[in-house]
Backbone bond lengths (Angstrom), bond angles and torsions (degrees), N, CA, C in turn:
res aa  C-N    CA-C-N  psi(-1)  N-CA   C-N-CA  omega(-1)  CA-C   N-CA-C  phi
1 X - - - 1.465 - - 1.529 109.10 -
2 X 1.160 109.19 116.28 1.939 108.15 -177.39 1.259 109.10 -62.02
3 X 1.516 133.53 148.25 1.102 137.38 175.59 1.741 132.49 -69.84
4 X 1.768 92.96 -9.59 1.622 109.57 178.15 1.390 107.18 -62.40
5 X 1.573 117.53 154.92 1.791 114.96 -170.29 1.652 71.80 -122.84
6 X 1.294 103.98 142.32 1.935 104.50 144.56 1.747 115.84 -74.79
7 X 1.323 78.32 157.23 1.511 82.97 -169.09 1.971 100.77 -79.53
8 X 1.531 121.83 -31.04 1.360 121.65 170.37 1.600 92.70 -36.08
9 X 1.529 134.50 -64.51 1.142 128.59 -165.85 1.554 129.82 -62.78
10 X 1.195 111.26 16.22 2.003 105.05 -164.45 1.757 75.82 -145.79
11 X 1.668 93.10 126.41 1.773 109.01 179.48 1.340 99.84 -142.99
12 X 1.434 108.83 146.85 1.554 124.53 -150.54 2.099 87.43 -120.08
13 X 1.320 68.60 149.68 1.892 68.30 -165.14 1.590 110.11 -153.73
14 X 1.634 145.88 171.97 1.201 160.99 174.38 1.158 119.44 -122.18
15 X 1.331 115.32 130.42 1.662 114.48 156.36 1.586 103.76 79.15
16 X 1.538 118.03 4.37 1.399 118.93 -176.60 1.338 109.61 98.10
17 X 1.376 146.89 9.97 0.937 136.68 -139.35 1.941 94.05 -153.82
18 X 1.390 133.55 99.79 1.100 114.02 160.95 1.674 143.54 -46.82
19 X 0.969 108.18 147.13 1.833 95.98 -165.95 1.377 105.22 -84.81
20 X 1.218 119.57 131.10 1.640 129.66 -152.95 1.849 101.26 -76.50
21 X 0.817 103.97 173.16 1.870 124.71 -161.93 1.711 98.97 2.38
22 X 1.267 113.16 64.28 1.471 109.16 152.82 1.482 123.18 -81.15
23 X 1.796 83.24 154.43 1.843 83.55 -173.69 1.627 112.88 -122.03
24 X 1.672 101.46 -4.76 1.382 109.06 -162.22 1.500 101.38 -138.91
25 X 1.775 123.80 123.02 1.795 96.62 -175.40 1.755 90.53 -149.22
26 X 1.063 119.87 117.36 1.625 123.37 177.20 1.586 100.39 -118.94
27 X 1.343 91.59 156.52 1.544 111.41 168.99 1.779 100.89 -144.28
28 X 1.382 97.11 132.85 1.551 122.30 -171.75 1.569 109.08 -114.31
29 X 1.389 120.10 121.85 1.754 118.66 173.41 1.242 95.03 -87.06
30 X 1.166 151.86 -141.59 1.191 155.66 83.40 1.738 109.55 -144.96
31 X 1.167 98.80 123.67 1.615 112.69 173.72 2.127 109.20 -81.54
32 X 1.386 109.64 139.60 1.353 117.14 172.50 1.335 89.19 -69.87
33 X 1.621 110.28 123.09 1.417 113.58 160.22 1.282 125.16 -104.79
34 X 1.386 127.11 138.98 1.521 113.07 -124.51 1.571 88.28 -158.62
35 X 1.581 107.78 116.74 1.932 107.61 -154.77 1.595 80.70 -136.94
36 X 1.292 112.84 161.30 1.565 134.48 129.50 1.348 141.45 -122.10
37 X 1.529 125.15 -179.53 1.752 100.85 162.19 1.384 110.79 -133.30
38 X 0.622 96.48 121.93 1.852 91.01 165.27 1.124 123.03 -80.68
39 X 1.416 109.77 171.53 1.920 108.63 159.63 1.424 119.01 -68.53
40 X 1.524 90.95 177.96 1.756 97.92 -155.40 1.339 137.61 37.77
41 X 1.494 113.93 2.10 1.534 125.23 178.38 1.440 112.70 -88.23
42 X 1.672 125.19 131.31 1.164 130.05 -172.89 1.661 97.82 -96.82
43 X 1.218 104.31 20.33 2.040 98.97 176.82 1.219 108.50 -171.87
44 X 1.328 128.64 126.30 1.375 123.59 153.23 1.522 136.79 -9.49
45 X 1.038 133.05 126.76 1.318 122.79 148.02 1.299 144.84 -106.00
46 X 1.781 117.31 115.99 1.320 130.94 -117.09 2.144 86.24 -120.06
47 X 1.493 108.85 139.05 1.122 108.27 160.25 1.685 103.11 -163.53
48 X 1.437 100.17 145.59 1.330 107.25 179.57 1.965 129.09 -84.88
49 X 1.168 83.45 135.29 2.082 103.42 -156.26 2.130 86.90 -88.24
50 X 1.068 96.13 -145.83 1.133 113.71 -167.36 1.463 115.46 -52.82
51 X 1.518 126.06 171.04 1.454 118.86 177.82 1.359 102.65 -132.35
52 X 1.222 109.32 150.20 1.638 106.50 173.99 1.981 97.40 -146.82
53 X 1.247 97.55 163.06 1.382 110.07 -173.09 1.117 125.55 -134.11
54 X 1.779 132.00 142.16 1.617 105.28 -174.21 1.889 88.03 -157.88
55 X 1.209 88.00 157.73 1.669 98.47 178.71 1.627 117.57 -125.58
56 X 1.322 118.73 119.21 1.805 114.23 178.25 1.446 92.14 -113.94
57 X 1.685 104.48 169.77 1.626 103.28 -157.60 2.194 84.23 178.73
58 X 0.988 114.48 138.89 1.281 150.22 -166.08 1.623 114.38 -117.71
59 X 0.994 117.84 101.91 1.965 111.08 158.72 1.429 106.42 -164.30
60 X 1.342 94.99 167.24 1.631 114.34 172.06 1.542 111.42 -52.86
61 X 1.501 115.93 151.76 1.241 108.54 176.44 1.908 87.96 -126.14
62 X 1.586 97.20 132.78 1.394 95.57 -151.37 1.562 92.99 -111.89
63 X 1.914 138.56 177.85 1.285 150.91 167.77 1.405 114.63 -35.91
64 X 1.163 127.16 143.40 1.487 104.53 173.36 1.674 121.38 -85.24
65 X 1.565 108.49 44.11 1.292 120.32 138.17 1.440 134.15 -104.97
66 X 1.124 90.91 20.80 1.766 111.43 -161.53 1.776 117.50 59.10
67 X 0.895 131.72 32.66 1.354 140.06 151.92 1.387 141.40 -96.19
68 X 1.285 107.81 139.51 1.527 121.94 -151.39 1.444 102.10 -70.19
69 X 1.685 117.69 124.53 1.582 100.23 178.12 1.470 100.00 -152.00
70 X 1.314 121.10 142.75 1.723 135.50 171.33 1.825 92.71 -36.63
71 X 1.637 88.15 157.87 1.266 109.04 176.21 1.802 109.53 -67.84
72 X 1.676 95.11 -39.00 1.717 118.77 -178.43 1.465 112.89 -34.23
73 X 1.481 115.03 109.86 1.248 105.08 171.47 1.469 118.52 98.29
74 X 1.227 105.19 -25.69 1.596 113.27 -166.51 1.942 105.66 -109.49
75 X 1.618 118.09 -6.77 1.315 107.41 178.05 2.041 111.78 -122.05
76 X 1.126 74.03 137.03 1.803 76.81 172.41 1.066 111.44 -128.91
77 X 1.682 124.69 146.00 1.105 124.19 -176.22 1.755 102.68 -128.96
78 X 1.069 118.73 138.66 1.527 120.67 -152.54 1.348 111.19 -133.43
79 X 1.454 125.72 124.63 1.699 106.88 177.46 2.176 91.46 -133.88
80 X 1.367 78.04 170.01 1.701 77.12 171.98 1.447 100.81 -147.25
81 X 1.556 80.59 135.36 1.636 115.42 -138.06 1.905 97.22 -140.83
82 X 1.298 106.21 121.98 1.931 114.87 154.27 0.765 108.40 -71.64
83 X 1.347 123.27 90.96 1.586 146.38 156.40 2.138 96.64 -49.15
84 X 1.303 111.68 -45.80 1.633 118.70 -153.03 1.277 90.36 -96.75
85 X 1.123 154.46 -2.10 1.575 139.20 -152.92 1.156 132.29 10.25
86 X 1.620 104.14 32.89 1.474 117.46 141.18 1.594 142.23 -72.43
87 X 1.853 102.64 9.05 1.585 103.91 -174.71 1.642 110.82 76.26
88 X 0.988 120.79 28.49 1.637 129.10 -167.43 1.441 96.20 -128.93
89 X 1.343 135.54 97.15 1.459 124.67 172.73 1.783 115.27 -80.14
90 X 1.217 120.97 151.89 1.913 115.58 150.32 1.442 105.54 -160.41
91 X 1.189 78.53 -174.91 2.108 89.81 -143.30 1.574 96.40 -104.59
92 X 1.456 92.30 124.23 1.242 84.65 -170.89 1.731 105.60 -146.56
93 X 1.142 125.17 160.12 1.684 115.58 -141.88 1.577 104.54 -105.91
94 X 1.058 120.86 136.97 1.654 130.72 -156.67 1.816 95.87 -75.81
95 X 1.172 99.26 109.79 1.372 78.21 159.66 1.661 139.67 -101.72
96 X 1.455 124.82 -177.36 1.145 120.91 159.71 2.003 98.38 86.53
97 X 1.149 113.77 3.57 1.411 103.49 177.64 1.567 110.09 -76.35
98 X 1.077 112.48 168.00 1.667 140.69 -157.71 1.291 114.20 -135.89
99 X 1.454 112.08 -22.48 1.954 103.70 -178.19 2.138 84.18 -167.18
100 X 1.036 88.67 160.21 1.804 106.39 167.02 1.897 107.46 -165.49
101 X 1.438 98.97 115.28 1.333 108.07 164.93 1.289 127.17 -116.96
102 X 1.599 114.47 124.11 1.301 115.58 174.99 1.451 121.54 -101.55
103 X 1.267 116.42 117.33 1.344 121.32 156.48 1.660 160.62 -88.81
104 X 1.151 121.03 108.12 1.575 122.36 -178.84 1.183 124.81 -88.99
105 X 1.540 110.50 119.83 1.771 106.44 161.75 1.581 105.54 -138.27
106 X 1.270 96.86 161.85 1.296 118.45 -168.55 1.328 126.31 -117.35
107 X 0.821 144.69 85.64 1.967 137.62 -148.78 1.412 95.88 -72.90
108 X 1.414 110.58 140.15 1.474 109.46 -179.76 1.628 108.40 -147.95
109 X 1.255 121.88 132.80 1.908 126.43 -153.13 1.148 113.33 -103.78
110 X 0.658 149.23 91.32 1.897 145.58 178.02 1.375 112.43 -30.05
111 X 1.124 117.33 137.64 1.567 140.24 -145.55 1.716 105.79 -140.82
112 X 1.833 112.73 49.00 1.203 105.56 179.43 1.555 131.17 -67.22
113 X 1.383 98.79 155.27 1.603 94.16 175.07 1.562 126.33 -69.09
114 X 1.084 119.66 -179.41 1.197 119.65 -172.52 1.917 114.44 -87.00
115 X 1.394 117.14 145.89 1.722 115.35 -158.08 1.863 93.81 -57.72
116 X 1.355 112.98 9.24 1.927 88.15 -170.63 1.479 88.75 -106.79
117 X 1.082 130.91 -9.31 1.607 133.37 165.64 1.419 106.96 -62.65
118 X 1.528 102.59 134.27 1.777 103.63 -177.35 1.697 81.79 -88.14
119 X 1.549 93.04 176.45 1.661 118.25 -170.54 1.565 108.94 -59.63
120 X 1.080 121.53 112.14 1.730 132.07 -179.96 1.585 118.64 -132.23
121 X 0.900 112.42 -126.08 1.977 122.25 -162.29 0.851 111.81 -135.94
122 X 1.847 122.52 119.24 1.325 124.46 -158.85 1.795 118.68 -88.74
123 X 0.679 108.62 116.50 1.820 120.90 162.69 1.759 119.55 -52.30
124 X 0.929 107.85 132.82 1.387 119.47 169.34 1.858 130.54 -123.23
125 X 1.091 123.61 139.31 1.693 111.65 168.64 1.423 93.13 -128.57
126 X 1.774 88.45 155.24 1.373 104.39 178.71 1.441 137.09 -79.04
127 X 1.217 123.52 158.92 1.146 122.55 -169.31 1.935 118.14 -118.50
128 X 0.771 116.92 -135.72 1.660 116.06 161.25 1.661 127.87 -75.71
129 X 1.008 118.03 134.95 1.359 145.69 175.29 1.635 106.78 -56.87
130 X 1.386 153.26 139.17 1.112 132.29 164.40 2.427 82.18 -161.50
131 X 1.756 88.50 159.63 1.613 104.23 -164.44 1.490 101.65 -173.05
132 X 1.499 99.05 125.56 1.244 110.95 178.28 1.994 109.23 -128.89
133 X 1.207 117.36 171.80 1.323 120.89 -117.73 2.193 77.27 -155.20
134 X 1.538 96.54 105.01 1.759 78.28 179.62 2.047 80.23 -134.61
135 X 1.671 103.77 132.33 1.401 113.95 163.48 1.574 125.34 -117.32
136 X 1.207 123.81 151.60 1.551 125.67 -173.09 1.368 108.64 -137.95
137 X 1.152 113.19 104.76 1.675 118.97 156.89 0.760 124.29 -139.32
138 X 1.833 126.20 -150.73 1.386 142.13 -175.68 1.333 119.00 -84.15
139 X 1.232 106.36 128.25 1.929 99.15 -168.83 1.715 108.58 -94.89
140 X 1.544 84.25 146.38 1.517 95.47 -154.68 1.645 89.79 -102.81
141 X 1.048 140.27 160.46 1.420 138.68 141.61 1.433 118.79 -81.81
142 X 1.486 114.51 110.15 1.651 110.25 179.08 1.374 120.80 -57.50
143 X 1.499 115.65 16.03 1.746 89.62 172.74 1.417 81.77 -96.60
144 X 1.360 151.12 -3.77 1.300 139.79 178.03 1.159 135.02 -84.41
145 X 1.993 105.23 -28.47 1.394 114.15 -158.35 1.883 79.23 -149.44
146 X 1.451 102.05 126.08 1.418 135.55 174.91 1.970 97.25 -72.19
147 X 1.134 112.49 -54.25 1.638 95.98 -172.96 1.704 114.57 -61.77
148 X 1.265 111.30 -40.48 1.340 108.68 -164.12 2.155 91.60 -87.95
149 X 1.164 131.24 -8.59 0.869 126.48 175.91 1.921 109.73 -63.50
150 X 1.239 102.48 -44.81 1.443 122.03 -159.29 1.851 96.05 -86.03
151 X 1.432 122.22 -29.05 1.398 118.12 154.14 1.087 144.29 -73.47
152 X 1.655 103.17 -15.22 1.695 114.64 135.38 1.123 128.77 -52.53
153 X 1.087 122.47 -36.43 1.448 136.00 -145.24 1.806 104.44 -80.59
154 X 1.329 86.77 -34.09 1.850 112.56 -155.85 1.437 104.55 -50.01
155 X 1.426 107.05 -64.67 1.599 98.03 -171.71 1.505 109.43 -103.80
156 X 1.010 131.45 31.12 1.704 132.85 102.14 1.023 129.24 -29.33
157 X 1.575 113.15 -54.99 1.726 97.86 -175.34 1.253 107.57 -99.62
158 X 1.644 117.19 10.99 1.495 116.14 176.83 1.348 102.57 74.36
159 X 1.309 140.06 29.29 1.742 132.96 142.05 1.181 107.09 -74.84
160 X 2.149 93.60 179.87 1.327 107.49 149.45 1.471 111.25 -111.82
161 X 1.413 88.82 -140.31 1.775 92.12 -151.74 2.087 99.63 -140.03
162 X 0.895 108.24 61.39 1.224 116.34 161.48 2.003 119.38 -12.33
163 X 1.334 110.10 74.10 1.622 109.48 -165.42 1.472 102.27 -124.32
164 X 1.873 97.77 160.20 0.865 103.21 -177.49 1.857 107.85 -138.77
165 X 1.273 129.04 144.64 1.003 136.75 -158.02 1.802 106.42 -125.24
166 X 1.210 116.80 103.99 1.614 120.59 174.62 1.724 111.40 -113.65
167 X 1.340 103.23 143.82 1.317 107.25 -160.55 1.706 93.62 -171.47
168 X 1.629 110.07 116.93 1.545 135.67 166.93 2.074 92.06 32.36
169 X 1.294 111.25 53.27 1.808 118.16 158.19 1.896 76.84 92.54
170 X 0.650 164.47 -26.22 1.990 153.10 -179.60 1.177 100.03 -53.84
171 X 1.281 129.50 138.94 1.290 141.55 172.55 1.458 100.87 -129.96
172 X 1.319 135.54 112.09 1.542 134.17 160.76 1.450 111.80 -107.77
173 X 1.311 117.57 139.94 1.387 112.85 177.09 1.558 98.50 -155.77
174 X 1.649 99.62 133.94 2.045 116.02 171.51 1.114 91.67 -163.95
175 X 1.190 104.30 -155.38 1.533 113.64 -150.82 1.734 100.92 -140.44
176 X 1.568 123.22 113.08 1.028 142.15 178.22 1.415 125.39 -81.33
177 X 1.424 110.17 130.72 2.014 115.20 -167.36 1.390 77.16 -117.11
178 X 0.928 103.60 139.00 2.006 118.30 171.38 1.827 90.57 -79.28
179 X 1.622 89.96 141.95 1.320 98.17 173.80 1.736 106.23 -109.29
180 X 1.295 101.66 -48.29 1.409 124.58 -178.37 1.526 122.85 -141.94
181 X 1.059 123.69 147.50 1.911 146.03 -178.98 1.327 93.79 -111.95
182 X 1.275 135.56 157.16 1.435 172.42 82.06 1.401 135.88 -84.67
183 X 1.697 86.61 107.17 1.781 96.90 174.10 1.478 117.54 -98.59
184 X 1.536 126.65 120.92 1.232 105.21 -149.70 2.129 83.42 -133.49
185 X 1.279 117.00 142.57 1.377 126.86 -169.76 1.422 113.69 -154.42
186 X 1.414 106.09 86.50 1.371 132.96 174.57 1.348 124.34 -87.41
187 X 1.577 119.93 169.53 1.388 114.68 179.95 0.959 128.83 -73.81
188 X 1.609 100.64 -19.72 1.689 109.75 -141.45 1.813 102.96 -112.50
189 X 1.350 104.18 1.24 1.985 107.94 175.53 1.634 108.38 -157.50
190 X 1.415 110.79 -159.27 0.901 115.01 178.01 1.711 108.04 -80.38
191 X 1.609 129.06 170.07 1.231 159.07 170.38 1.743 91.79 -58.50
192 X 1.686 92.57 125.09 1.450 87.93 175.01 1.709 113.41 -142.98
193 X 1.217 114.51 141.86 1.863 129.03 178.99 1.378 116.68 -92.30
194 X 1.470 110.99 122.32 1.810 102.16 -177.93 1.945 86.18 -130.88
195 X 1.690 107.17 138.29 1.316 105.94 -176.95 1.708 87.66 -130.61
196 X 1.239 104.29 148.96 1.708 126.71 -170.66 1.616 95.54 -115.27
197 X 1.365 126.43 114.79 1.038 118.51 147.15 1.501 127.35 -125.90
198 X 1.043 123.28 175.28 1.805 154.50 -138.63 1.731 86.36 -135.08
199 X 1.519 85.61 117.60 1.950 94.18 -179.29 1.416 89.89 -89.56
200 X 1.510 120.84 131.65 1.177 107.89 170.85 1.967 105.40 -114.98
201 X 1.422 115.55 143.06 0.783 119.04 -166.07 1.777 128.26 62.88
202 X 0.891 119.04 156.10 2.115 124.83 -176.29 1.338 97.11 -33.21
203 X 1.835 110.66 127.69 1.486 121.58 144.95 1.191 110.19 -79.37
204 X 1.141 136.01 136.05 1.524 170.22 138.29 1.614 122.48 -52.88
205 X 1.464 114.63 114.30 1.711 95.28 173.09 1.354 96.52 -135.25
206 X 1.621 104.37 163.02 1.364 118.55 175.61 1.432 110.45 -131.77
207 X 1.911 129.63 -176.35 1.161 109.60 -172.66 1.190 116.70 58.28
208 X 1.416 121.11 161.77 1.773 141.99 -165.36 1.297 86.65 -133.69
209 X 1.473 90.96 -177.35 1.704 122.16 -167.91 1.408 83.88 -164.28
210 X 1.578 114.37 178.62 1.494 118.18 -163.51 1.579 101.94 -98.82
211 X 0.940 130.84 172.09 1.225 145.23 -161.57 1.969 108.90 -83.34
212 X 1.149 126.12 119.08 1.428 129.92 20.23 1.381 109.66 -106.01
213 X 1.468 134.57 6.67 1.301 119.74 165.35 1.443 135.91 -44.35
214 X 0.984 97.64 -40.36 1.574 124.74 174.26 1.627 110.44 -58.31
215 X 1.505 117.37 -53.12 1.812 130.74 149.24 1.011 115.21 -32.11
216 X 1.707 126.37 -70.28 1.264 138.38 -169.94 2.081 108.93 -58.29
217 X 1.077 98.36 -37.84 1.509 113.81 -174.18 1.502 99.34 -81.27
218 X 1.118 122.09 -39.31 1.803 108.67 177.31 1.375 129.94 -74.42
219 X 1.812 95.76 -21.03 1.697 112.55 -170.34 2.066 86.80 -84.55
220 X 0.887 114.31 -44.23 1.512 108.01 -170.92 1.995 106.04 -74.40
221 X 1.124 117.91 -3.16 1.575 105.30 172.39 1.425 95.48 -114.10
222 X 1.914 120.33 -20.09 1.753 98.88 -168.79 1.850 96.94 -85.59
223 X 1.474 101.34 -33.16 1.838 99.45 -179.58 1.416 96.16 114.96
224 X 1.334 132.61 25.46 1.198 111.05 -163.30 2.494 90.96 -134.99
225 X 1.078 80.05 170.69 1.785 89.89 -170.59 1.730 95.14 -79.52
226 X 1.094 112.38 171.49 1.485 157.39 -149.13 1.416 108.10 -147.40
227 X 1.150 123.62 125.06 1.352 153.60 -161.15 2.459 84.57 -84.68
228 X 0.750 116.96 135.11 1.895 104.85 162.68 1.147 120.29 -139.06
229 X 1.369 142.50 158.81 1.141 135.63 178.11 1.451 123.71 -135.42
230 X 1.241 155.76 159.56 1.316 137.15 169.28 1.801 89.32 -151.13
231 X 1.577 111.86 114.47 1.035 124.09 -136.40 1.799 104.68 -155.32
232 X 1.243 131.30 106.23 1.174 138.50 150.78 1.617 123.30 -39.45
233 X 1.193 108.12 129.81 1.632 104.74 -174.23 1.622 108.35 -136.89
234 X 1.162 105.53 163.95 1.584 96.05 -179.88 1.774 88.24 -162.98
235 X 1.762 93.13 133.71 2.034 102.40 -174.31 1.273 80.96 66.91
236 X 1.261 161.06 46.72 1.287 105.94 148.36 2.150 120.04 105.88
237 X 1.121 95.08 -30.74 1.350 113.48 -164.79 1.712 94.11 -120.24
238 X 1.659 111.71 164.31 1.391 103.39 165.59 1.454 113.57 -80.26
239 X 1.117 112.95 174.24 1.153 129.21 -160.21 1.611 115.28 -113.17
240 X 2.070 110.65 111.88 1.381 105.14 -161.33 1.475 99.92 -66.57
241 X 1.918 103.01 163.01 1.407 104.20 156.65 1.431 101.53 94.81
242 X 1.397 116.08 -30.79 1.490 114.17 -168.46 1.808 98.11 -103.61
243 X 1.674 115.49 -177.87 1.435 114.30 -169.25 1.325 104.71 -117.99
244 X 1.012 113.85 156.59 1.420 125.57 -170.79 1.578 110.68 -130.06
245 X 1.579 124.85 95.69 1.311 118.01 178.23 1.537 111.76 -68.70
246 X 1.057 112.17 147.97 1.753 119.50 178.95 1.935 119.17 -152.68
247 X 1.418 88.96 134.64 1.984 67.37 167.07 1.872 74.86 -176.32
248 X 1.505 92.01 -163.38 1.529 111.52 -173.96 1.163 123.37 -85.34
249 X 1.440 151.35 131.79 1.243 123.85 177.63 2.079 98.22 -143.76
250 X 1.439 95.60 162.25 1.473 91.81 156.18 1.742 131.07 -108.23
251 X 0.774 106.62 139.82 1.520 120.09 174.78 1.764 103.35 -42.26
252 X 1.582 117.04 104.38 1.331 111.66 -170.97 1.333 91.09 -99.62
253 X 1.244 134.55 -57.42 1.233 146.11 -157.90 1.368 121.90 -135.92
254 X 2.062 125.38 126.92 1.552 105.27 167.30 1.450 85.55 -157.10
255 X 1.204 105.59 149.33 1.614 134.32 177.28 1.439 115.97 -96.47
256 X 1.262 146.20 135.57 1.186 126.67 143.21 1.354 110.49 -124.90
257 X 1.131 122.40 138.54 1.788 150.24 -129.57 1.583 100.01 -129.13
258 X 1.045 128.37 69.29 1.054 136.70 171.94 2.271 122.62 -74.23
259 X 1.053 107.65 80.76 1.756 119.45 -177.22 1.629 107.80 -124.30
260 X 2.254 93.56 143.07 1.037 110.27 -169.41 1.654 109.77 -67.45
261 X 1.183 110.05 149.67 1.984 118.45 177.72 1.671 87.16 61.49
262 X 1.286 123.62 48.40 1.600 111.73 167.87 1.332 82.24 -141.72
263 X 2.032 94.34 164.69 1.091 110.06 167.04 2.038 112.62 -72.16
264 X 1.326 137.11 179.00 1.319 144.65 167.59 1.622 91.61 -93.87
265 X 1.340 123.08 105.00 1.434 154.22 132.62 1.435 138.52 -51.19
266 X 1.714 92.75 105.73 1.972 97.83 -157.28 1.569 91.65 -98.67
267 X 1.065 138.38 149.37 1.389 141.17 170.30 1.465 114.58 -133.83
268 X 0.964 138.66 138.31 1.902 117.08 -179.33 1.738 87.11 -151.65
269 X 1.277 101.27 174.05 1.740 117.91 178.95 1.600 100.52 -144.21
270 X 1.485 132.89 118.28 1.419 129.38 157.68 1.132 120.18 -101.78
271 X 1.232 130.29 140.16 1.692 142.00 -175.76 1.362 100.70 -102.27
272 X 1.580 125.85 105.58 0.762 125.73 148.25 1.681 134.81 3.77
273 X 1.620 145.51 147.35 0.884 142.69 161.73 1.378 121.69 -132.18
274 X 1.337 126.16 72.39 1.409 140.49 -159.65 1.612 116.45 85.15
275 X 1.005 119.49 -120.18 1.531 127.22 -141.28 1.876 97.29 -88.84
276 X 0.765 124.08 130.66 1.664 128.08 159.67 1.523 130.56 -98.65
277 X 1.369 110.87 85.80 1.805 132.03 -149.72 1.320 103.12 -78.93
278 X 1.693 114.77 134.38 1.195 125.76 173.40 1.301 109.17 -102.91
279 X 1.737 99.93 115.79 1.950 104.76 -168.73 1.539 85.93 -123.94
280 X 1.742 99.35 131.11 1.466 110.22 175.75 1.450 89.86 -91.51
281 X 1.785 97.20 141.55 1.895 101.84 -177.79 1.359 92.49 -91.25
């Protein structure tokens, strides 16, 4: 039996739980490499300082029956907006979009040990929360269409934008500062609007998703680490005889990629939190 694993076979996962229809799963060591030169030396001399570890990983984010389903139909994106310019806002659903991506990151500080510690695995605590908010559709002309009129309007008068984001039972909701507009008018389709926004202040979610998304998404709003794994499996189960890296990490970074005739696309990145353990299953 050759000793090569396929990579279909080794799935990176949270909370015990592999992350469902992944397509993409790395695990990164990386040691501080840490050189000087002296005189008379024709080369550096190079030795490795601290280690740190992190895992990114790619999949569908599926119904909360665990089934695979188009974005079509299943996302709304919602702002509340004075359509009347009477000071009366309601929520009312953007139309004509084509893609919506939401993004999370998390700033996180290195937490070295002290100089009487020999060279080991670096620690981190968290820092601030920050999420931005990017949409793409069909451009409307506001003397025609009251919603996209009033999303012009917005950072004109220097607001935000009170939105809300639903996706397979996810509910996200904060409050959006336009960063950027794009009106873009090509040969080859229809006239199209892309708006960039700046989450201002705490995103909020409600509703689950299946497990471990649902993990990954609680550890990044409560502040707290995530159990990770990057792990060979076989049937279904792990796989005896083989190793299983594991340790703690926090949720630094995750996207979800929301496009029409596409699947809903979960992406996340965890940073390690000390040691990265080699457990033979």
């Amino acid at each position: 039996m050759p000793d090569e694993l396929s990579g279909s076979n080794i799935l990176v996962g949270a909370a015990g739980t592999a992350m469902p229809a992944q397509t993409t799963a790395t695990l990164t060591t990386e040691p501080e490499l840490v050189e000087t030169i002296v005189k008379n030396a024709n080369a550096p001399i190079k030795r490795s300082g601290d280690l740190q570890w992190n895992i990114s990983a790619e999949g569908k984010l599926r119904d909360d029956a665990g089934k695979a389903g188009l974005s079509n139909g299943e996302v709304a994106l919602k702002a509340d907006l004075d359509l009347n310019d009477d000071g009366t806002e309601t929520t009312e659903t953007i139309p004509g979009l084509q893609s919506v991506t939401l993004s999370l990151d998390q700033e996180l500080e290195q937490v070295p040990p002290g100089i009487d510690q020999p060279t080991g695995w670096r620690f981190f605590s968290p820092q601030e929360l920050d999420w931005t908010l990017e949409m793409e559709g069909h451009y409307y002309d506001p003397e025609s269409n009251d919603v996209y009129d009033a999303l012009y309007q917005k950072p004109r008068d220097g607001g935000v934008i009170a939105g809300t984001l639903e996706v397979f039972g996810l509910t996200f909701n904060g409050d959006l500062a336009v960063d950027s507009i794009e009106r873009e008018a090509d040969t080859d389709g229809p006239a199209m609007v892309s708006f960039s926004f700046g989450g201002s202040d705490l995103l909020t979610q409600s509703g689950s998703s299946e497990a471990p998304i649902s993990d990954l998404l609680s550890s990044y709003f409560d502040q707290q680490t995530v159990s990770s794994f990057f792990r060979p499996i076989q049937n279904g189960s792990p796989q005896t005889g083989t190793t299983s890296w594991e340790g703690d990490a926090w949720l630094s970074t995750a996207e979800l990629t929301l496009e029409r005739d596409a699947y809903p696309n979960f992406s996340y990145e965890v940073q390690g939190d000390g040691a990265l353990n080699p457990i033979t299953q």
